[in-house]
C-alpha positions as CSV (number, residue, x, y, z in Angstrom):
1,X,276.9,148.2,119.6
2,X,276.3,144.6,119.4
3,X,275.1,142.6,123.0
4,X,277.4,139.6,122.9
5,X,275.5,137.9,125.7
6,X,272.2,137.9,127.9
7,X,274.2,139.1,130.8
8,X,275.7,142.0,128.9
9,X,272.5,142.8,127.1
10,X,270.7,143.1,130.9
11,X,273.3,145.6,131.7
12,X,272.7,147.4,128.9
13,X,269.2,147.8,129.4
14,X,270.0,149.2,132.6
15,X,271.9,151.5,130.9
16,X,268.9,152.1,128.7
17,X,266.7,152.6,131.6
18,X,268.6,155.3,133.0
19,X,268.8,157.4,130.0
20,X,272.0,156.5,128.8
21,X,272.2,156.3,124.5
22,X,274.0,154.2,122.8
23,X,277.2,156.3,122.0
24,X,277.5,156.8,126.4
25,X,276.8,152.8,126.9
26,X,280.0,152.0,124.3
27,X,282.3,154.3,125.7
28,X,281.3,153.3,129.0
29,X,282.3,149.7,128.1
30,X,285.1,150.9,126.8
31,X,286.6,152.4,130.1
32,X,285.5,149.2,132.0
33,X,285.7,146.4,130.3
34,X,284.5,144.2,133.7
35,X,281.2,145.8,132.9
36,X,280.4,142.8,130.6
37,X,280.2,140.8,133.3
38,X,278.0,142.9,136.0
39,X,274.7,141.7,136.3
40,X,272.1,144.5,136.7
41,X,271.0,143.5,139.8
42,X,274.3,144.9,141.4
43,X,274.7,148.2,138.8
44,X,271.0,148.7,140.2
45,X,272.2,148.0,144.2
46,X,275.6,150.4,143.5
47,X,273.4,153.0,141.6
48,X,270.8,153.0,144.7
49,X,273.8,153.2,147.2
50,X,275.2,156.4,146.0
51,X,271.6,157.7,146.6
52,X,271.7,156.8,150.3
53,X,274.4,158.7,150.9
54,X,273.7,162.3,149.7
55,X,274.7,162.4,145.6
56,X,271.2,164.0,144.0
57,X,269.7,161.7,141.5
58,X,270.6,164.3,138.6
59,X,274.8,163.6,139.3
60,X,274.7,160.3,139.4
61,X,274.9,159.4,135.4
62,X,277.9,162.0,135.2
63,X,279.5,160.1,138.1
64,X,279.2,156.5,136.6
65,X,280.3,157.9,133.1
66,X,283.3,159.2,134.8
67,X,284.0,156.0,136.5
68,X,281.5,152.9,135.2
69,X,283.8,150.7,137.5
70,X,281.7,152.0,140.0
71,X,278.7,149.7,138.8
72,X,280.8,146.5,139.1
73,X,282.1,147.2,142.3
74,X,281.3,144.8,145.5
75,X,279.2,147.4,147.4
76,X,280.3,145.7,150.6
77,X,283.7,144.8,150.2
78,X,284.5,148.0,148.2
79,X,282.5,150.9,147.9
80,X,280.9,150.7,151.7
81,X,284.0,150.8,153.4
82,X,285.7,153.8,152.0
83,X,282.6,155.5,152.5
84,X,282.8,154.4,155.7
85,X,286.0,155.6,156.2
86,X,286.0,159.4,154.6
87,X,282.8,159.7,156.3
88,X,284.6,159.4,159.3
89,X,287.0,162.6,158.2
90,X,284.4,165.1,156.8
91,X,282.2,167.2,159.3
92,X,279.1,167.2,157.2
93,X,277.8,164.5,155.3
94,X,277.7,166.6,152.2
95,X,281.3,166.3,152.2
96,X,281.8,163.1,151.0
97,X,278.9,163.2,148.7
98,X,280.7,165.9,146.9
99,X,284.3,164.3,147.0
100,X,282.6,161.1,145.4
101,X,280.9,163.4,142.5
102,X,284.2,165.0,142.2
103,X,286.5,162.0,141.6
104,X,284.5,159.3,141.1
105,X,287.2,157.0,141.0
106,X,288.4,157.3,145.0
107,X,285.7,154.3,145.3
108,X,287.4,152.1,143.0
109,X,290.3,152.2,145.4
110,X,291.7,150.2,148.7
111,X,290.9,151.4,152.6
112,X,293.7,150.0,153.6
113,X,296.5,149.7,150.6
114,X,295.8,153.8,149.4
115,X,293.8,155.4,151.8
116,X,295.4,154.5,155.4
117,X,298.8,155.3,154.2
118,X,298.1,158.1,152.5
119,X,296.4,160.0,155.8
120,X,299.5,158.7,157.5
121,X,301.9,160.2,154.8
122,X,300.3,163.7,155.7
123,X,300.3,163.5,159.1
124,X,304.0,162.8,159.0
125,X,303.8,166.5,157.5
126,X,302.0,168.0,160.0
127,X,298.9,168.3,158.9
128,X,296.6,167.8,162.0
129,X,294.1,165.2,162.0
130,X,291.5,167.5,162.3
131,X,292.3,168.9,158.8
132,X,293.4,165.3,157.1
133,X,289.8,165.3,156.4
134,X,289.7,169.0,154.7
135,X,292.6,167.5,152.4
136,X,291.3,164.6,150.9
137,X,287.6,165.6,151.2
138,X,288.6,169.2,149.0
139,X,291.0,167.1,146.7
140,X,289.8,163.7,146.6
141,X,292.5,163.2,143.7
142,X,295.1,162.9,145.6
143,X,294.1,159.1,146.5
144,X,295.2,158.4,143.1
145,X,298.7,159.8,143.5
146,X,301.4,157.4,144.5
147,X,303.2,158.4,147.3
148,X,306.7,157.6,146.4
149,X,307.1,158.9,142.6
150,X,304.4,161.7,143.0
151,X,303.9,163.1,146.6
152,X,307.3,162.9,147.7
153,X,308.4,165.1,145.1
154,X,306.4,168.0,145.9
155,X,307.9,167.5,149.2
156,X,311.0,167.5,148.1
157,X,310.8,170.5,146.4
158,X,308.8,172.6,149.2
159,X,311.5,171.4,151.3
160,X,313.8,172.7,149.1
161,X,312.5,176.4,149.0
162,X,313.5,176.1,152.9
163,X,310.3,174.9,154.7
164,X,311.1,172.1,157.4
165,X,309.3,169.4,156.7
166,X,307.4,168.8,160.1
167,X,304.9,171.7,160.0
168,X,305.2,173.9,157.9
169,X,304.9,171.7,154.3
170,X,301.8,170.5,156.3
171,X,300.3,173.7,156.7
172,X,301.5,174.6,152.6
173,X,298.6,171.0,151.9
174,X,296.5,172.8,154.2
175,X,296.0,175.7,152.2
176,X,296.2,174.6,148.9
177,X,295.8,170.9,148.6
178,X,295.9,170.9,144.7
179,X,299.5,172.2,144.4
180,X,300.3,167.8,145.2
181,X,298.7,167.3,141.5
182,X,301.2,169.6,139.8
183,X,304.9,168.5,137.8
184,X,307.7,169.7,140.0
185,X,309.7,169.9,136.7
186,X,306.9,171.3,134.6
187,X,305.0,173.4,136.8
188,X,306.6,174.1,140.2
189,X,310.2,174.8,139.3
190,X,309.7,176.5,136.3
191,X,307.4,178.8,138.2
192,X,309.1,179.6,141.4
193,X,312.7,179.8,138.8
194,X,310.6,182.7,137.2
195,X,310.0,184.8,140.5
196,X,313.3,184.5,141.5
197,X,314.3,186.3,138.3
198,X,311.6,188.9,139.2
199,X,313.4,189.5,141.9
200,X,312.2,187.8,145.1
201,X,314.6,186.2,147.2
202,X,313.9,182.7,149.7
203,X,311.7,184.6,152.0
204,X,309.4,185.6,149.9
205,X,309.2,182.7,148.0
206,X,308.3,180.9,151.4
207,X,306.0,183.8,151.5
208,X,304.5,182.6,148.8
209,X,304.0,179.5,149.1
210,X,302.6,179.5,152.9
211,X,300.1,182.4,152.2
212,X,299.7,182.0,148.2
213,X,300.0,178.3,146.8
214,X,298.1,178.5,143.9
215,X,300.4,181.2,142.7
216,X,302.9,178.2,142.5
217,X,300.3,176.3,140.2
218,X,300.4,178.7,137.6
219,X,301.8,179.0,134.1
220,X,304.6,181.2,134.4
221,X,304.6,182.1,130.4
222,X,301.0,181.8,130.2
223,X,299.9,183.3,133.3
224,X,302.6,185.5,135.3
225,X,304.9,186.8,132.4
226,X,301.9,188.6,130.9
227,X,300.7,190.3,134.2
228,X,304.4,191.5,135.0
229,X,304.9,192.9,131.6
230,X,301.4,194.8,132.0
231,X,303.1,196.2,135.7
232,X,306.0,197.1,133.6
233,X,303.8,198.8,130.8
234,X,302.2,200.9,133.9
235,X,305.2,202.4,134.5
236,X,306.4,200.3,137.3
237,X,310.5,199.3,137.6
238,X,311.9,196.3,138.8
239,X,312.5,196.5,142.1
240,X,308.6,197.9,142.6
241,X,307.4,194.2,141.1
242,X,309.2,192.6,143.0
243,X,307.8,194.3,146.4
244,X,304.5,194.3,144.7
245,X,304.6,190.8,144.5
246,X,306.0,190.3,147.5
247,X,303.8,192.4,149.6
248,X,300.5,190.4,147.5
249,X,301.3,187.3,145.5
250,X,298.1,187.2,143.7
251,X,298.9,190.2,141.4
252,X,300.6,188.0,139.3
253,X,297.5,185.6,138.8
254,X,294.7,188.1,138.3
255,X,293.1,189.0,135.7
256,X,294.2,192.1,134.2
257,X,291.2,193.4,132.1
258,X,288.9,192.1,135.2
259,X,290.9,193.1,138.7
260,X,294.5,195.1,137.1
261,X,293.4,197.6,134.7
262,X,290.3,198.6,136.6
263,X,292.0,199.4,139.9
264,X,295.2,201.1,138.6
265,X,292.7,202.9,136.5
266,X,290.7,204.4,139.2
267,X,293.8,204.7,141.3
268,X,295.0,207.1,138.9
269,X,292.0,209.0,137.3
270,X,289.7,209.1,140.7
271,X,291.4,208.7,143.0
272,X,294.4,211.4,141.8
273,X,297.3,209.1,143.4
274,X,300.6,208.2,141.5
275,X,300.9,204.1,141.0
276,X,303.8,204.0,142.9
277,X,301.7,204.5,146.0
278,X,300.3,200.8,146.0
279,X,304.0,200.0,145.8
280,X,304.2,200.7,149.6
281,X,300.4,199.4,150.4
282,X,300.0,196.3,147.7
283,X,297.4,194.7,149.1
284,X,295.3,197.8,147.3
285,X,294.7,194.9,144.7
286,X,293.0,193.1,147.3
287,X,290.2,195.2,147.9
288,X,286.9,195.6,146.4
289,X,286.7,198.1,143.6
290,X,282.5,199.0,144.1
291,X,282.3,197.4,147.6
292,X,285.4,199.3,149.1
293,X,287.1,201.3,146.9
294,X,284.6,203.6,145.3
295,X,282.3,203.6,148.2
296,X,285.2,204.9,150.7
297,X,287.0,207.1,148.1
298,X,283.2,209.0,147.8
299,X,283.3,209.8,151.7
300,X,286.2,211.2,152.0
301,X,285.9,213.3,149.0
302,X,282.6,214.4,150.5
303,X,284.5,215.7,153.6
304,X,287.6,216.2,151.9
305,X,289.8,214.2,153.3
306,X,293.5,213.3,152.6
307,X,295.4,210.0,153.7
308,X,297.8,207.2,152.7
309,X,296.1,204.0,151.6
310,X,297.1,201.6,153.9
311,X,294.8,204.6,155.9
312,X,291.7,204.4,154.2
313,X,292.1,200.7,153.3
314,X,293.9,198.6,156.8
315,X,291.1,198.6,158.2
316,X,287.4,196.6,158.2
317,X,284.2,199.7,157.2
318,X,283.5,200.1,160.8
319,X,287.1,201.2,162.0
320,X,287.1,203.5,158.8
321,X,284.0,205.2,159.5
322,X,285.0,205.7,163.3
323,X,288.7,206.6,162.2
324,X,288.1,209.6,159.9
325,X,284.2,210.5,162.0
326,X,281.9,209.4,159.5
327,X,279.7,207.9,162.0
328,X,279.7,208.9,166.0
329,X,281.8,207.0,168.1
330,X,279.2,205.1,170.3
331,X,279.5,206.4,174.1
């Protein structure tokens, strides 16, 4: 690309200097177009800045080519005070350093106009202000999202599954602060329409959403349809999918070659139970296959002994070793 001016041509030999080529510089320039104007003095002070405060030296071109506004920044009146500010919610320095190489872009915006109001917006929630800091720090994004057209409608629509609005939404954020990112209309309904017609009712679907969030986030064509039609290939009805869900959300975002196949597999060929066994005890799917599953199926075949799932499995490897006397009860 052509340098139009000494001014421009200084910043890109800064560019230069830091390893950038050619093709980077232009689309660079092409994001920000206030970068013809930055004098490499101040690119150089911004660059050295983001060192100060904990990004390594090998993230720092992928951060400014996500966000070259960064570079033309007032370090001062800008980038220093939200700094300031989120370094005041995280509990490790790291924290902030990592939000920054996350979103880049939280810099480029205001204390006081996005920030400020959008910590207040979540307290309103109930998210303690202990955790504000977990939020934004985990999902730095959200600074991005307008409050009125974008977070309210997630609200909205959590309040509408029958959560009251003071606490519990809160606690929702807490736990999954990417679901405020996703479409209510393209994502959220669609989805939580979908497990209704699998049969969970408003309970469960608060269920869901308290202990299982990200389930919300998925594609329900993509994503859940596909795992319920494997449960229904396995031989399980209706009503089972429904409790199976129910009783462990997650089923329906699994893999089902990786986590699916493999445990119904050796729930069937090793372990000699009938699949509608984890019907009553779904959180089978939660456990380990190598780590917990084959290692405590192994003992008790070794000392031949018979019980339920939720027997062998409730319980942490200590309190099943003492429970069926694989080890001796300490005195």
């Amino acid at each position: 690309m052509e340098i139009s001016s000494s001014q421009n041509g200084s910043i890109m030999w800064f560019f230069r200097d830091k390893g950038f080529d050619d093709k980077s510089i232009h689309e660079m320039f092409k994001k920000c177009k206030r970068l013809e104007g930055v004098h490499r003095d101040r690119a150089s002070e911004n660059w050295a800045y983001l060192r100060t405060i904990g990004i390594q030296d090998r993230k720092i071109p992928s951060i400014v080519t996500k966000c070259p506004k960064i570079l033309a920044l007032g370090l001062n009146e800008k980038i220093v005070p939200m700094v300031q500010c989120l370094a005041t919610l995280g509990t490790k320095p790291s924290e902030v350093a990592s939000a920054i190489a996350k979103f880049p872009h939280i810099l480029s915006h205001s204390v006081e106009e996005k920030l400020c109001p959008l910590l207040a917006f979540f307290q309103a929630l109930g998210v303690p202000e202990k955790q504000l800091g977990k939020v934004i720090l985990v999902n730095p994004r959200l600074i991005s999202y307008s409050i009125e057209s974008k977070l309210t409608q997630i609200v909205d629509f959590l309040a509408s599954l029958g959560f009251t609005r003071e606490g519990m939404i809160g606690k929702v954020l807490q736990k999954y602060p990417f679901i405020m990112g996703y479409s209510v209309d393209k994502r959220l309904r669609p989805t939580s329409e979908f497990l209704k017609l699998i049969g969970l009712t408003e309970q469960d679907l608060q269920k869901v959403a308290m202990n299982f969030p990200e389930v919300f986030c998925r594609d329900a064509n993509k994503i859940l349809s596909p795992n319920v039609a494997y449960l229904k290939r396995r031989g399980f009805e209706d009503g089972q999918i429904a409790a199976l869900v129910s009783g462990y959300p997650p089923i329906l975002i699994k893999s089902i070659k990786n986590s699916l196949e493999p445990r119904i597999r050796f729930l069937v060929e090793v372990m000699k139970r009938d699949i509608n066994e984890v019907v009553n005890y779904p959180d089978f799917f939660r456990c380990g296959l190598k780590k917990t599953l084959e290692l405590r199926q192994k003992l008790l075949e070794q000392r031949k002994i018979e019980c339920s799932l939720s027997e062998m499995l409730d319980c942490n490897q200590k309190k099943f070793l003492l429970k069926f006397n694989l080890i001796e009860r300490p005195t």
